[in-house]
Backbone and ligand atoms as CSV (ligand in chain L), in Angstrom:
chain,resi,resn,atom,element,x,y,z
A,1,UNK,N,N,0.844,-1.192,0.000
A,1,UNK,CA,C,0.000,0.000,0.000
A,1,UNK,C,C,0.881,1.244,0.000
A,2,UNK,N,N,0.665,2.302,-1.063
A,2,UNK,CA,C,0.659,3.408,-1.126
A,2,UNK,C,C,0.036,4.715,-0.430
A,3,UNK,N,N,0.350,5.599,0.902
A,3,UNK,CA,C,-0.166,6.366,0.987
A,3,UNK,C,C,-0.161,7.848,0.086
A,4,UNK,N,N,-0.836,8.175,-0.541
A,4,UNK,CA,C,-0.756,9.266,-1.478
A,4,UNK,C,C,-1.867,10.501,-0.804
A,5,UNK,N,N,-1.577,11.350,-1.563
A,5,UNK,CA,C,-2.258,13.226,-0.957
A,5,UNK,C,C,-2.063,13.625,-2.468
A,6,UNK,N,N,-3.132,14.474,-2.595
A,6,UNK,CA,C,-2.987,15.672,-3.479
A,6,UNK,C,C,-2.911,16.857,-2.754
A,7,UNK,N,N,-2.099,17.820,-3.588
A,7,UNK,CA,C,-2.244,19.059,-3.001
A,7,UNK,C,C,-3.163,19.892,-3.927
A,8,UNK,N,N,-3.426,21.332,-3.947
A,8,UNK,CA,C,-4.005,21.748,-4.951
A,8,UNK,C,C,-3.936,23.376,-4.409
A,9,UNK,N,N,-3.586,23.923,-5.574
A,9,UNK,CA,C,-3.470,25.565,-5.156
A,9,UNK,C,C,-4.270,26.596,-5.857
A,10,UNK,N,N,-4.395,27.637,-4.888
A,10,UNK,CA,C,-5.209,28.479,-5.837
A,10,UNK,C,C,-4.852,29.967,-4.886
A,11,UNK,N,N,-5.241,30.864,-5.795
A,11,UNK,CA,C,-5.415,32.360,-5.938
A,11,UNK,C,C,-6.364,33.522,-4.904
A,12,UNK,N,N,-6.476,33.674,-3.761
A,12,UNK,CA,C,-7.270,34.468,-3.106
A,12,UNK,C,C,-6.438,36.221,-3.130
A,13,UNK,N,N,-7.813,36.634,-3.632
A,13,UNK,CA,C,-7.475,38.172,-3.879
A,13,UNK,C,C,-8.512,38.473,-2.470
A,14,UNK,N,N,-8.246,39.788,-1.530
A,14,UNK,CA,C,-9.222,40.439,-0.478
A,14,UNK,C,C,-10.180,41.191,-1.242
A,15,UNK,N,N,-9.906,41.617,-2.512
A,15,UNK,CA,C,-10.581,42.517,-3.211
A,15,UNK,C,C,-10.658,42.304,-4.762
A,16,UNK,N,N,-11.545,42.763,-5.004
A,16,UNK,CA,C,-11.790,43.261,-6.442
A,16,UNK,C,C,-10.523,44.485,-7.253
A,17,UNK,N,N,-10.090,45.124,-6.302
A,17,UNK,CA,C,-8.722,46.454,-6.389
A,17,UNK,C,C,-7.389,45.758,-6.840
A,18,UNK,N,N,-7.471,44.013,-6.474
A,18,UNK,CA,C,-6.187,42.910,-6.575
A,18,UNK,C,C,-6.558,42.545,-7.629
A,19,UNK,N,N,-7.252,42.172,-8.740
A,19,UNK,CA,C,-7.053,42.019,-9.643
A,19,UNK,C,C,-7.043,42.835,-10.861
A,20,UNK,N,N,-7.058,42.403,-12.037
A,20,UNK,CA,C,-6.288,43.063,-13.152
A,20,UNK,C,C,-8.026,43.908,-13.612
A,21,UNK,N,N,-8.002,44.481,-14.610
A,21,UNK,CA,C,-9.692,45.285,-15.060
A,21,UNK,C,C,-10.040,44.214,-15.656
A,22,UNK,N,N,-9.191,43.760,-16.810
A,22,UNK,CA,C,-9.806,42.302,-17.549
A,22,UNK,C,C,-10.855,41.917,-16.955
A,23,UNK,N,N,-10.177,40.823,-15.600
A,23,UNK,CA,C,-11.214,40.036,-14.666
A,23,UNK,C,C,-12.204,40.968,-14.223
A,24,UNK,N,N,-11.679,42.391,-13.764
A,24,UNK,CA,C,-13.128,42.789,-13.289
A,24,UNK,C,C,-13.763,43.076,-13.845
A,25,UNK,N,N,-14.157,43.101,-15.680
A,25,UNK,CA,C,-14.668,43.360,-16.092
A,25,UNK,C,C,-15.217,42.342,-16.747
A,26,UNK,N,N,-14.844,41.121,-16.455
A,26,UNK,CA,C,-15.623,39.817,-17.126
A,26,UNK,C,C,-16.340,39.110,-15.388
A,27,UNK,N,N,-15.896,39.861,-14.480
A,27,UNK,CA,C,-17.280,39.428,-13.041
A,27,UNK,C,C,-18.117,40.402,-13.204
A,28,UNK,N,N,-17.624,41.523,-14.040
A,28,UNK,CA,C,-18.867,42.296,-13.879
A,28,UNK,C,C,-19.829,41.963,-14.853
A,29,UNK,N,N,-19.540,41.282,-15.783
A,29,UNK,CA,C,-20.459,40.690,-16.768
A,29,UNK,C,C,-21.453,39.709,-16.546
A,30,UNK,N,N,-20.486,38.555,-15.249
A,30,UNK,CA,C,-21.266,37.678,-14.637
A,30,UNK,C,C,-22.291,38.348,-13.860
A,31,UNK,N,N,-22.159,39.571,-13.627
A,31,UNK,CA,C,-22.768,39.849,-12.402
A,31,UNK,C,C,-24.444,40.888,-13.428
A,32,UNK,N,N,-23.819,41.289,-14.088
A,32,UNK,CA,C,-24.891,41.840,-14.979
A,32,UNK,C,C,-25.684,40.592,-15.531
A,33,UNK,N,N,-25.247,39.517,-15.776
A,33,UNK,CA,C,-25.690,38.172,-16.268
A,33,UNK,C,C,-27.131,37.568,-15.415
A,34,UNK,N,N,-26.274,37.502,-13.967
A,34,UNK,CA,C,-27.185,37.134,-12.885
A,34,UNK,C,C,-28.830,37.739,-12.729
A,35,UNK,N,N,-28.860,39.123,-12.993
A,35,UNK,CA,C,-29.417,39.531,-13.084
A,35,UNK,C,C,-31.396,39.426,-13.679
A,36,UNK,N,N,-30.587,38.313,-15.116
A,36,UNK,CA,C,-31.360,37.569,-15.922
A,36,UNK,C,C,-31.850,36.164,-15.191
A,37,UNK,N,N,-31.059,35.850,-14.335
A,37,UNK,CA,C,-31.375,34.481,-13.902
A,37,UNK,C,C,-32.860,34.281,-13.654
A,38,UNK,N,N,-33.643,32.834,-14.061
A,38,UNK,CA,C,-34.833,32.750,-13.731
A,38,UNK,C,C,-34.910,31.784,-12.479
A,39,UNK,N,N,-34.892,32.271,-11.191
A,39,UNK,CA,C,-34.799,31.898,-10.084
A,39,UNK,C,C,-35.909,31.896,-9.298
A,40,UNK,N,N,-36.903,31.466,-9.527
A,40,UNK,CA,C,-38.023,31.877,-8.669
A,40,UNK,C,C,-38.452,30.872,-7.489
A,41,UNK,N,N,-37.781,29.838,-7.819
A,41,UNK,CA,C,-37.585,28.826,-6.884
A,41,UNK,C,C,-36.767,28.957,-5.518
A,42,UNK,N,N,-35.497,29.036,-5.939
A,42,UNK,CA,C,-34.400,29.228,-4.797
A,42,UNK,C,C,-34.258,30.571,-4.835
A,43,UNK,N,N,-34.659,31.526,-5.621
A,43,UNK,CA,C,-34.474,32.932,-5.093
A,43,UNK,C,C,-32.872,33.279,-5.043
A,44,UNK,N,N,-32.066,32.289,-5.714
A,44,UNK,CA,C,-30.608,32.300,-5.947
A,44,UNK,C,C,-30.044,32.174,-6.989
A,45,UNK,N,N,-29.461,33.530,-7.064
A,45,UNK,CA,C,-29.076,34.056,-8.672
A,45,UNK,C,C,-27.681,34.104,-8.528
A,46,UNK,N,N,-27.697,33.263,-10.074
A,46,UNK,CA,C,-26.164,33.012,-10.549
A,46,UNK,C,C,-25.478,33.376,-12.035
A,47,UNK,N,N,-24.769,34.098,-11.944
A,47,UNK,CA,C,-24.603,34.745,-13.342
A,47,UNK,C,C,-22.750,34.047,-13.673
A,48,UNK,N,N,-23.130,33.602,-14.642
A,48,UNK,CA,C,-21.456,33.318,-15.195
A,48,UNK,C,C,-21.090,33.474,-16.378
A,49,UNK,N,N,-19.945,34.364,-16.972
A,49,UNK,CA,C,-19.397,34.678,-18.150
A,49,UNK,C,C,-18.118,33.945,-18.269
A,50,UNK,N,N,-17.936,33.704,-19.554
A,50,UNK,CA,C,-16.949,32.676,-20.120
A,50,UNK,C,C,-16.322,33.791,-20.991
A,51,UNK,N,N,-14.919,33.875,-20.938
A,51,UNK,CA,C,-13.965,34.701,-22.089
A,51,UNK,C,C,-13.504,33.744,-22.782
A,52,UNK,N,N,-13.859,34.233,-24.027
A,52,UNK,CA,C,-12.998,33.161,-24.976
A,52,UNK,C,C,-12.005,33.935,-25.712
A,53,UNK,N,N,-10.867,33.018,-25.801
A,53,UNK,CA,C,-9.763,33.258,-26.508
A,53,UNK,C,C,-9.193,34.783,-27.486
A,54,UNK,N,N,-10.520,34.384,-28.087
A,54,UNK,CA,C,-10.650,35.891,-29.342
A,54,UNK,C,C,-10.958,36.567,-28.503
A,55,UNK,N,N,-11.184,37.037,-27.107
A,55,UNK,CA,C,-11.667,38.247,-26.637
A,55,UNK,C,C,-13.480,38.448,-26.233
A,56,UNK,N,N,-14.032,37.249,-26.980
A,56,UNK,CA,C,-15.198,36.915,-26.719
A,56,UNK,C,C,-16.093,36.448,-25.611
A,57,UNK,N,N,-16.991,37.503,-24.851
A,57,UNK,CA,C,-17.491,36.846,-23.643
A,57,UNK,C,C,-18.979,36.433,-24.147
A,58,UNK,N,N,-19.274,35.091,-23.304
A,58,UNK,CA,C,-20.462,34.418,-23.675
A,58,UNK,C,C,-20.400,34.402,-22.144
A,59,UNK,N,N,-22.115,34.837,-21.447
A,59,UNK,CA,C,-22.432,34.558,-20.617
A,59,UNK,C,C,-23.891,33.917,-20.114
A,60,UNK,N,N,-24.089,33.306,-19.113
A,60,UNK,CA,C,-25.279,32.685,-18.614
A,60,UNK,C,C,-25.732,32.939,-16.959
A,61,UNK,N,N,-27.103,32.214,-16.906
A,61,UNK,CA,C,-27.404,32.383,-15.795
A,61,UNK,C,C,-27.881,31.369,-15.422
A,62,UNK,N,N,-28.448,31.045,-14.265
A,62,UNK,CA,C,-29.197,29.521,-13.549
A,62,UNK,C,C,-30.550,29.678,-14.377
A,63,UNK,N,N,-31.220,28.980,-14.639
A,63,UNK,CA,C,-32.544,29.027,-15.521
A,63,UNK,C,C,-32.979,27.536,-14.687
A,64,UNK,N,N,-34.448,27.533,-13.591
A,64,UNK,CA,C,-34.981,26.934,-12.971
A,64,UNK,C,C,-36.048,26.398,-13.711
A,65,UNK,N,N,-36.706,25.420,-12.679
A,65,UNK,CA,C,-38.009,25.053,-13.445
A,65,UNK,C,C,-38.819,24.496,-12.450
A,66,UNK,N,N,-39.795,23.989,-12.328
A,66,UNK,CA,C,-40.944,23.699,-11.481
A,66,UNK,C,C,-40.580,22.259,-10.860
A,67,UNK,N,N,-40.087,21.799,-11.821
A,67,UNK,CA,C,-39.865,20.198,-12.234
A,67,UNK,C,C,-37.959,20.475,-11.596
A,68,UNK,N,N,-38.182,20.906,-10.734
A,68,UNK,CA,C,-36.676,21.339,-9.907
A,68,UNK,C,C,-35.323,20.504,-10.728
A,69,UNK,N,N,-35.102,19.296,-11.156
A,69,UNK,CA,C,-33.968,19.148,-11.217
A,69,UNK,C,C,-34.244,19.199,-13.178
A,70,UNK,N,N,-34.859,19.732,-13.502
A,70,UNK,CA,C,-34.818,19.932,-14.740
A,70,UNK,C,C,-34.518,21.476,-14.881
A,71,UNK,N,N,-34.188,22.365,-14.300
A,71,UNK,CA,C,-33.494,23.659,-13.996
A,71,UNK,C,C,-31.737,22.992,-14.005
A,72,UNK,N,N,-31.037,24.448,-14.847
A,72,UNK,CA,C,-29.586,24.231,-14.766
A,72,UNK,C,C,-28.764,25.239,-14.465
A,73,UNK,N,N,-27.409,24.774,-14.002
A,73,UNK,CA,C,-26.755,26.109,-13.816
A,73,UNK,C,C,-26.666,27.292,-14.457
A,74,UNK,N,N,-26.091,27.829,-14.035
A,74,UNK,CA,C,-25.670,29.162,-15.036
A,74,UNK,C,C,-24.323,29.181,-15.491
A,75,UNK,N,N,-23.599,28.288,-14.566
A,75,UNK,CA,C,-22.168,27.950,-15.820
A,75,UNK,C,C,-22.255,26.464,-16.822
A,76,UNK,N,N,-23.411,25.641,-16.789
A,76,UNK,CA,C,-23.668,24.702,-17.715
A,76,UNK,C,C,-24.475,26.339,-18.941
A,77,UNK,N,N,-25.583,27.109,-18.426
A,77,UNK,CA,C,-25.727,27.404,-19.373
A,77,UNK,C,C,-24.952,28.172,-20.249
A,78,UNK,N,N,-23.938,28.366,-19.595
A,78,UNK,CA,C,-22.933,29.501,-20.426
A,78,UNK,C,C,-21.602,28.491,-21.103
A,79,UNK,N,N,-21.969,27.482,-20.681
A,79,UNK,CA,C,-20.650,26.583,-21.642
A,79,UNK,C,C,-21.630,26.270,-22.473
A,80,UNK,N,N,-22.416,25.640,-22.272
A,80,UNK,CA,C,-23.244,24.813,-23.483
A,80,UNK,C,C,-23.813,26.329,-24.558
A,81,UNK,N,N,-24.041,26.984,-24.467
A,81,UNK,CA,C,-23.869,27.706,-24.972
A,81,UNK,C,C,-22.918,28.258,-25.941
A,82,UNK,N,N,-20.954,27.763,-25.480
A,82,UNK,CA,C,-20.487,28.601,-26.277
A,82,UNK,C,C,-20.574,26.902,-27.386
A,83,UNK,N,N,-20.375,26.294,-26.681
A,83,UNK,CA,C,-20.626,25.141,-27.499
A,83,UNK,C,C,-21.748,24.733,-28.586
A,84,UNK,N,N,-22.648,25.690,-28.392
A,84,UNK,CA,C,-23.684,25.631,-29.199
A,84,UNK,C,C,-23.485,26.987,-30.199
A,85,UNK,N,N,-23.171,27.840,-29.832
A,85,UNK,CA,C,-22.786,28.782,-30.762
A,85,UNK,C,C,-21.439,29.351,-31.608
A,86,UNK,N,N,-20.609,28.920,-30.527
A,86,UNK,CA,C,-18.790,29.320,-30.826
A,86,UNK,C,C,-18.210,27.619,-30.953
A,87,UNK,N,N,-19.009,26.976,-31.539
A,87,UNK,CA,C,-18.024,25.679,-31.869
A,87,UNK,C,C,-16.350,25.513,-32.226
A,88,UNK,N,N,-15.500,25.078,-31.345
A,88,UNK,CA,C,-14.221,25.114,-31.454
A,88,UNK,C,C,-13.790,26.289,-30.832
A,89,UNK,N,N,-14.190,27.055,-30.248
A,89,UNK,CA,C,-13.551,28.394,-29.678
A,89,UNK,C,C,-13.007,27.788,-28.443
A,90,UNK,N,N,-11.773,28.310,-28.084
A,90,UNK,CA,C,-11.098,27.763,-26.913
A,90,UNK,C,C,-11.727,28.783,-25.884
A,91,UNK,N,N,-11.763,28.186,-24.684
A,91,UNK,CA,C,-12.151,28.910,-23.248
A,91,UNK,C,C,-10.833,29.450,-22.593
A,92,UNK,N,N,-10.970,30.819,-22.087
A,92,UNK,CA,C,-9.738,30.744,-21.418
A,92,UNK,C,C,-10.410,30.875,-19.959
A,93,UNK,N,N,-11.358,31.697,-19.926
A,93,UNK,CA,C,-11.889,31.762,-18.266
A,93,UNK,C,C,-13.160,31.650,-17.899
A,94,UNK,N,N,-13.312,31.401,-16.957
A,94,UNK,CA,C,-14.936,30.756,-16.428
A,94,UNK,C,C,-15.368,32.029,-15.441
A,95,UNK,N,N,-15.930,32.912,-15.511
A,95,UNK,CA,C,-15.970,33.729,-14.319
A,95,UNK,C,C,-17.862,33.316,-13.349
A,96,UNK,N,N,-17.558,33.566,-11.935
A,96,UNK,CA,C,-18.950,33.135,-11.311
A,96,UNK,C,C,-19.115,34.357,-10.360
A,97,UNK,N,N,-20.403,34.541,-10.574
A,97,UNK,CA,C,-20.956,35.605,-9.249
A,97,UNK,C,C,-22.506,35.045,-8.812
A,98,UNK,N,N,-22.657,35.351,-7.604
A,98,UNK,CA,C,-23.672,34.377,-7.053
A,98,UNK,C,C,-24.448,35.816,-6.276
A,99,UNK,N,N,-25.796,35.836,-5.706
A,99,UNK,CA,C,-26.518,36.830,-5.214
A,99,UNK,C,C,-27.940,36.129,-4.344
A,100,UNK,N,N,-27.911,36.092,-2.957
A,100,UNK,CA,C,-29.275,35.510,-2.591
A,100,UNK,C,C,-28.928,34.956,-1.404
A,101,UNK,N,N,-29.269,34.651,-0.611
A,101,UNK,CA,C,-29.366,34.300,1.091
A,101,UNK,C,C,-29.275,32.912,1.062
A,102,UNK,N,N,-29.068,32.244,0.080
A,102,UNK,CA,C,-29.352,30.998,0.172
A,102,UNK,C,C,-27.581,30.436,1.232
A,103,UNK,N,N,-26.944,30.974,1.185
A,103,UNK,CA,C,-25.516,30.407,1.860
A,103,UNK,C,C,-25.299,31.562,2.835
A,104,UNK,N,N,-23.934,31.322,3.290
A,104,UNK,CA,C,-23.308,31.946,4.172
A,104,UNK,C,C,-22.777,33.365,3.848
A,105,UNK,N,N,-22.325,34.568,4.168
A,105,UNK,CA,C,-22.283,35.512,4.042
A,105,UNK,C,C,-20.860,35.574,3.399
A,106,UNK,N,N,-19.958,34.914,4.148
A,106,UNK,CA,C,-19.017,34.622,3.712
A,106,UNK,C,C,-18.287,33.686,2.502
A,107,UNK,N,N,-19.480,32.789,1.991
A,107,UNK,CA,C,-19.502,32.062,1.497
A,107,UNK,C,C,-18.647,31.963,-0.354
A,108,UNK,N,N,-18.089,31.487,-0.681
A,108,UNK,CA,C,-17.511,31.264,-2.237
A,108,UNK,C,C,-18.721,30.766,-2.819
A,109,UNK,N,N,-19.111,30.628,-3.956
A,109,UNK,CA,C,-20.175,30.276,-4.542
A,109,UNK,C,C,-18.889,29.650,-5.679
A,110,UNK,N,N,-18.805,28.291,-5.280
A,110,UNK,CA,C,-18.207,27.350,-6.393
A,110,UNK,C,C,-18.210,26.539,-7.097
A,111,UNK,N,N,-18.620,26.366,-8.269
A,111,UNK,CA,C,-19.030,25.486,-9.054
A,111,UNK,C,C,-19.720,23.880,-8.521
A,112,UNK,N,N,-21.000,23.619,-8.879
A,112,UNK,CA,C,-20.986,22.217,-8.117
A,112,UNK,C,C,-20.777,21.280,-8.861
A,113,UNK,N,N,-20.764,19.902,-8.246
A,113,UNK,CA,C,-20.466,18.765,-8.851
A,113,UNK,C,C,-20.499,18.345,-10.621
A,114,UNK,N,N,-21.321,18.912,-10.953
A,114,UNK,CA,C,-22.038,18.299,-12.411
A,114,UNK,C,C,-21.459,19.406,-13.215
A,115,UNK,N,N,-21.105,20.664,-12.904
A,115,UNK,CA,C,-20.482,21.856,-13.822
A,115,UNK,C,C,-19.038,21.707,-13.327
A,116,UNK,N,N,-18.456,21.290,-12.179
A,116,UNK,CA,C,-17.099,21.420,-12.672
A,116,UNK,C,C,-16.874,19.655,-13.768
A,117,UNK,N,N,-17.675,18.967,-13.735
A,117,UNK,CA,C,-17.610,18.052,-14.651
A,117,UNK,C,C,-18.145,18.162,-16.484
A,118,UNK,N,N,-18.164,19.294,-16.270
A,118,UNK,CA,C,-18.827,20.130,-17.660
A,118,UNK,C,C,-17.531,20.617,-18.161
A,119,UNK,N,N,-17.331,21.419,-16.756
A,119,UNK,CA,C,-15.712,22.640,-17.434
A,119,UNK,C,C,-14.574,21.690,-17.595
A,120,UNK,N,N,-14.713,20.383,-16.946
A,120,UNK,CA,C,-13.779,19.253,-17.172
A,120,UNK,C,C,-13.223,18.678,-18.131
A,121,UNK,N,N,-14.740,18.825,-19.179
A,121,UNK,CA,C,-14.563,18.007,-20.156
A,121,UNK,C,C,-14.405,19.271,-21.513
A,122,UNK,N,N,-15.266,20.395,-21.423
A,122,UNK,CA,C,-14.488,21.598,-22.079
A,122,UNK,C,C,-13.221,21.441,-22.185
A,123,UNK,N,N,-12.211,21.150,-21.206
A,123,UNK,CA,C,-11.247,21.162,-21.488
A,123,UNK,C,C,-10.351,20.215,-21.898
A,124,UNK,N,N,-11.081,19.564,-21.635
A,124,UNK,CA,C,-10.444,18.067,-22.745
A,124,UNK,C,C,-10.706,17.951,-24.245
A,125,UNK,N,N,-12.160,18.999,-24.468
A,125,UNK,CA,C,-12.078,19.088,-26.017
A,125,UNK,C,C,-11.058,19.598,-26.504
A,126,UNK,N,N,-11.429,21.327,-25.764
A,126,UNK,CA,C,-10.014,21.986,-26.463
A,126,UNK,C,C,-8.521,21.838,-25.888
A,127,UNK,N,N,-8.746,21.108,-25.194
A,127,UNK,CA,C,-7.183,20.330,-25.108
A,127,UNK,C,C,-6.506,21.434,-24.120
A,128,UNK,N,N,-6.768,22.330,-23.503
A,128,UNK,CA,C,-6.336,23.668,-22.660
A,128,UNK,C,C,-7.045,24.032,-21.177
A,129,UNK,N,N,-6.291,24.215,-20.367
A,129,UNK,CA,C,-7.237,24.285,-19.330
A,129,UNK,C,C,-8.051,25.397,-18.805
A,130,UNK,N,N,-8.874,25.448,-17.988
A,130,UNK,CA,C,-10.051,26.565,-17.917
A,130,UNK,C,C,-9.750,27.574,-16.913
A,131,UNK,N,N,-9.447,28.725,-16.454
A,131,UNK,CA,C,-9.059,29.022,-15.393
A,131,UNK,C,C,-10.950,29.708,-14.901
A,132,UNK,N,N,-10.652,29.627,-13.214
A,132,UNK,CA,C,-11.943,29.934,-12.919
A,132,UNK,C,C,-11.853,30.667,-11.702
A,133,UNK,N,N,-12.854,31.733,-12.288
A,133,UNK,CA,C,-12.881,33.179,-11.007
A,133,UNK,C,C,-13.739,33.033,-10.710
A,134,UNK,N,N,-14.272,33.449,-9.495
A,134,UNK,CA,C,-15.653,33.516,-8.290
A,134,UNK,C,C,-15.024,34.821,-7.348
A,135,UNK,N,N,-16.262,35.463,-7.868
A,135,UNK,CA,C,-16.251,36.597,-6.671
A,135,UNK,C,C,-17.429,36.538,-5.791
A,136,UNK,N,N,-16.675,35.819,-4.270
A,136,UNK,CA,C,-17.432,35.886,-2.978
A,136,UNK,C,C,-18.322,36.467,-2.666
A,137,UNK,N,N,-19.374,36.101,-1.896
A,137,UNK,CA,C,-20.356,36.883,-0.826
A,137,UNK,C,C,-19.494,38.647,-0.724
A,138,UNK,N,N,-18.928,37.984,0.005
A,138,UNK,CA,C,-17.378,38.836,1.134
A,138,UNK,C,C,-16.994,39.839,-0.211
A,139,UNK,N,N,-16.923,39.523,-1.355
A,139,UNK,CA,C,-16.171,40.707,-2.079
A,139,UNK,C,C,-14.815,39.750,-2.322
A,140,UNK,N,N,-14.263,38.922,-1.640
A,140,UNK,CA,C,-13.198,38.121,-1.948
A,140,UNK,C,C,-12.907,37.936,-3.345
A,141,UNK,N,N,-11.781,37.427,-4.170
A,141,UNK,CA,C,-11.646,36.899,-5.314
A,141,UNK,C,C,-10.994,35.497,-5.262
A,142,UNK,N,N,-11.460,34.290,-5.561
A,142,UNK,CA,C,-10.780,33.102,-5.874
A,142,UNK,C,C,-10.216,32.618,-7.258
A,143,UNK,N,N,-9.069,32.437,-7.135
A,143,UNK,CA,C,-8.857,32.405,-8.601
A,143,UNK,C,C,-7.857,30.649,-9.035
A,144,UNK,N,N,-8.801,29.564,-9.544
A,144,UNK,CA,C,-8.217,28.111,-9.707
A,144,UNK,C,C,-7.650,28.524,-11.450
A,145,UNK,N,N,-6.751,27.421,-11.785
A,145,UNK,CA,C,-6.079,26.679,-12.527
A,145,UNK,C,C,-6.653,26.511,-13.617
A,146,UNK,N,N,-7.456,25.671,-13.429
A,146,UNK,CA,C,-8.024,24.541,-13.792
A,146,UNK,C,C,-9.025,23.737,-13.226
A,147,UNK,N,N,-10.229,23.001,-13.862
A,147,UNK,CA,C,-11.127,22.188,-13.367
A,147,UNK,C,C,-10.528,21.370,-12.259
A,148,UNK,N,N,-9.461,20.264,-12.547
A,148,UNK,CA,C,-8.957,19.492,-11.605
A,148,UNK,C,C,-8.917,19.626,-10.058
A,149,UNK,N,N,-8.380,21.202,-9.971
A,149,UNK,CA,C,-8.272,21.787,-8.842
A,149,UNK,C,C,-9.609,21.717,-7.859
A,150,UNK,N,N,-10.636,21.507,-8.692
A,150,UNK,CA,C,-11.970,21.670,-7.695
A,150,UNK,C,C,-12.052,20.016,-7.948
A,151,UNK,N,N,-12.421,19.698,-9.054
A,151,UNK,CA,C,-12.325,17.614,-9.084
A,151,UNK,C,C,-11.617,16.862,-9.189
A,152,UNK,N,N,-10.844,16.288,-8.084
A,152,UNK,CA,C,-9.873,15.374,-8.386
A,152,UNK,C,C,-10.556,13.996,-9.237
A,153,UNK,N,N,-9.724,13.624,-9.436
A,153,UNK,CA,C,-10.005,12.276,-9.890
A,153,UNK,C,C,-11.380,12.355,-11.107
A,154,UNK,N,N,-11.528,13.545,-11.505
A,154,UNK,CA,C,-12.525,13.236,-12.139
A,154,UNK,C,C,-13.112,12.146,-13.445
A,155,UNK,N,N,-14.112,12.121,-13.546
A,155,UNK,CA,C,-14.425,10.751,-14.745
A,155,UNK,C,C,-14.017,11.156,-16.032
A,156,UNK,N,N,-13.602,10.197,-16.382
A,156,UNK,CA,C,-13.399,10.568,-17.863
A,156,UNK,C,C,-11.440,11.023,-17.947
A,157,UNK,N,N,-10.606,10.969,-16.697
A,157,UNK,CA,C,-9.484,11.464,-16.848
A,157,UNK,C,C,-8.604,10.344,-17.780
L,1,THU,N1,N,-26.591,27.220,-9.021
L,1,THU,C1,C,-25.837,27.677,-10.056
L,1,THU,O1,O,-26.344,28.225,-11.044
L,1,THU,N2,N,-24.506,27.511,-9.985
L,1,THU,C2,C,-23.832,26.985,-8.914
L,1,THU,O2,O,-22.616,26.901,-8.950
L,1,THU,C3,C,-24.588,26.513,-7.769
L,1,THU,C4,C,-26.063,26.549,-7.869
L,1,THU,C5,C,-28.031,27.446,-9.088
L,1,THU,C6,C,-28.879,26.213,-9.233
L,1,THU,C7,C,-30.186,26.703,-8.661
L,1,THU,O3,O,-30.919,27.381,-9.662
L,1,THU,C8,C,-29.784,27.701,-7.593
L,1,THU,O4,O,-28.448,28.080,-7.893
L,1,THU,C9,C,-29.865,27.154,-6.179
L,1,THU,O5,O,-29.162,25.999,-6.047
């Protein structure tokens, strides 16, 4: 027997002032995004913009439904999206902003299970990895790698 560990690193900014305008101007997109979200269920709005390569932002929001698990994220809808419209366009960043009482004040709003297995496989199409911003409850900035960093071991590796 092998005992093994992963480690995994990532990026905390205190502010929005720590990062570059780029990013703040592709959370502010998420955040204008959110806006649209059809949330009437959880009352928890999620807006996420994707930069692509060329300079191109494609963004989404959570879009719910009655029939609860037939509602989807807002970063499935903003990948499937570029995938449905920007076929072959490489991703360079995933940005997330979240709005609603549903968590902690402090809370990261980070991709769940089934979307970082989305941005997973994005990046196995285009062969490049995804980097991914979330700006906190708190105003915080988190800034990952790559999918991996949030799923180890994921399916399909
Ligand atoms: N939601 C997202 O859109 N993205 C996440 O990363 C977490 C959760 C949505 C799903 C649902 O519409 C609402 O937030 C509450 O879970």
């Amino acid at each position: 027997m092998k005992k093994k560990s992963l480690l995994i690193e990532y990026n905390e900014y205190d502010s929005l002032q720590e990062i570059s305008l780029k990013d703040r101007e592709l959370l502010e997109r998420a955040k204008e995004a959110l806006e649209n979200a059809y949330a009437p269920y959880s009352k928890f709005r999620v807006g996420a913009s994707v930069l692509l390569q060329d300079g191109t932002i494609v963004t989404g929001n959570n879009q719910e439904n009655i029939a609860y698990p037939s509602g989807l994220c807002a970063e499935r809808v903003a990948l499937f999206s570029v995938g449905a419209n920007f076929p072959g366009a490489v991703i360079d960043t995933l940005a997330i902003v979240a709005k609603g009482d549903l968590v902690k004040e402090d809370a990261v709003i980070s991709p769940c299970g089934s979307c970082r297995q989305v941005i997973f496989e994005s990046e196995k199409r285009q062969t490049a990895p995804i980097r991914i911003l979330i700006l906190g409850m708190d105003g915080r900035v988190i800034e990952f790698k790559k999918s991996t960093d949030l799923l180890t071991f994921a399916f399909g590796l």
